[in-house]
N, C-alpha and C positions, 0 to 999 in steps of 0.2 A: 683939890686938883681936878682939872674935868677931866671924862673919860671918852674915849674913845674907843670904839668895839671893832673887833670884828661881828660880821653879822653870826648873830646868835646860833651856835650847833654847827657853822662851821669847821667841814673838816680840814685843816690847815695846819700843818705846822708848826710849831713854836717858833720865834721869833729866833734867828742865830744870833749868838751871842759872842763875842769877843773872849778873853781871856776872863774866869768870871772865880768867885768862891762858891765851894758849890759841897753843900754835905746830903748824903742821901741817909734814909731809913727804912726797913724792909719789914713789913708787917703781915701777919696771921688775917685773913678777911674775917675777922670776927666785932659783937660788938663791941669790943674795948679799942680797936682799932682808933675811929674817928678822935677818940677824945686824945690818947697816945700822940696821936699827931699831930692836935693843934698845940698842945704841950710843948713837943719836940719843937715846934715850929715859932711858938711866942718867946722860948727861951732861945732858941739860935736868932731870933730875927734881935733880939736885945741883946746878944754878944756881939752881933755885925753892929750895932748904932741906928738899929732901923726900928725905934718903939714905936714910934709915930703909926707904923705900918704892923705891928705885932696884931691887935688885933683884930683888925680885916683881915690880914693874910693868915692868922690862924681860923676865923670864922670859915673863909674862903676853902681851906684845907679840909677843915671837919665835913665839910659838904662835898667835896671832889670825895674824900677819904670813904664816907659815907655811901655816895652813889657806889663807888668799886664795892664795896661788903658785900649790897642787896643785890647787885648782878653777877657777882661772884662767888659769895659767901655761902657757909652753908648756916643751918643753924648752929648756934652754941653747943657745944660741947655740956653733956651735962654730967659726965663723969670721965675717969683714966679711961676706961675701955670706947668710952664715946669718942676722945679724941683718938686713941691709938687705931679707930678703927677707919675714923673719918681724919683725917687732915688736912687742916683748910687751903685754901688757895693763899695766893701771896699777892699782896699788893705793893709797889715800891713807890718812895715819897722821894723827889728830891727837888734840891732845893737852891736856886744860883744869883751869883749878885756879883753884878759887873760894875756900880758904882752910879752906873745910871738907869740899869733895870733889875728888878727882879724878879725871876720868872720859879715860877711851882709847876711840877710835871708828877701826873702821879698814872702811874701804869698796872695794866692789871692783864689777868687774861681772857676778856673777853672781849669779841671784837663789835659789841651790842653800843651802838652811836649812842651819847649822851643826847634827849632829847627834853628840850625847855617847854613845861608844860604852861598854862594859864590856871591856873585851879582857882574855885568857888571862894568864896567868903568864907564856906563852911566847912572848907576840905583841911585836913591836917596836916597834908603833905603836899610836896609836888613846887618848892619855894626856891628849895634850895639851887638851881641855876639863875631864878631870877635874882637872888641874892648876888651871887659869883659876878653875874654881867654887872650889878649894880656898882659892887666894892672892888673892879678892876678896869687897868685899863684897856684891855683885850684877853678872850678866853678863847678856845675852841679844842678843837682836837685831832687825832691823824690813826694812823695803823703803825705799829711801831713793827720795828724791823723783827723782834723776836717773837711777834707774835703778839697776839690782844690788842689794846690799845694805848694811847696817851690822852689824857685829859690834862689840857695846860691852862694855866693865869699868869698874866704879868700886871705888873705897876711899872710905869716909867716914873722914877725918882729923881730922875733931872729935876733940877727947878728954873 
């Protein structure tokens, strides 16, 4: 399917959507987060009929999912008194499909821009938006109404 972008790191909106199916998930910014969600998200996108699309839009997730932890997160928890003293932030996943798009929103609370780096040959990190733009057909993001932000993706599924 070819893709069309918004331009990269733009702050925009998600795409409005029509009457659409839409389940969300609410998650601990910790590291078990990202994987939780591509999970939640490869097994719902194959209840809708959407395999084809399971695992980009779960790649896609782990890395939206991911960037909220490290700007949100704190470190792991490494005992009861750890977490009961620290408790994480919350990042929310959700998830919508109109028949002809489907759009991933995931919210967190901080209002810090998702910014698409270029990194080295040799760097180990810093991929994960160029991945997002690559395996979508529009990304960007906005200020959400309660505060922090939204970082969105869609696929148009029309054919």
């Amino acid at each position: 399917m070819p893709h069309s972008h918004t331009p990269s790191g733009t702050a925009a909106a998600p795409p409005k959507l029509g009457p659409a199916r839409t389940e969300r998930l609410r998650l601990a910014a910790l590291p078990s987060a990202p994987g939780t969600a591509r999970r939640f998200t490869t097994d719902l996108l194959n209840a809708w009929n959407l395999r084809a699309l399971a695992a980009d839009c779960g790649l896609v997730v782990s890395e939206l999912v991911t960037n909220s932890v490290n700007h949100t997160g704190r470190p792991a928890p490494t005992d009861y008194a750890d977490l009961y003293d620290h408790t994480p932030a919350t990042i929310a996943l959700q998830l919508s499909y109109t028949g002809a798009i489907l759009l991933v929103e995931v919210w967190d609370h901080s209002e810090e821009r998702p910014v698409r780096r270029h990194p080295g040959a040799a760097e180990e990190s810093g991929r994960g938006l160029l991945l997002v733009e690559a395996l979508t057909t529009a990304w960007g993001h906005c200020p959400a109404e309660q505060g922090g932000k939204v970082t969105w993706a869609c696929w148009n599924t029309a054919s």
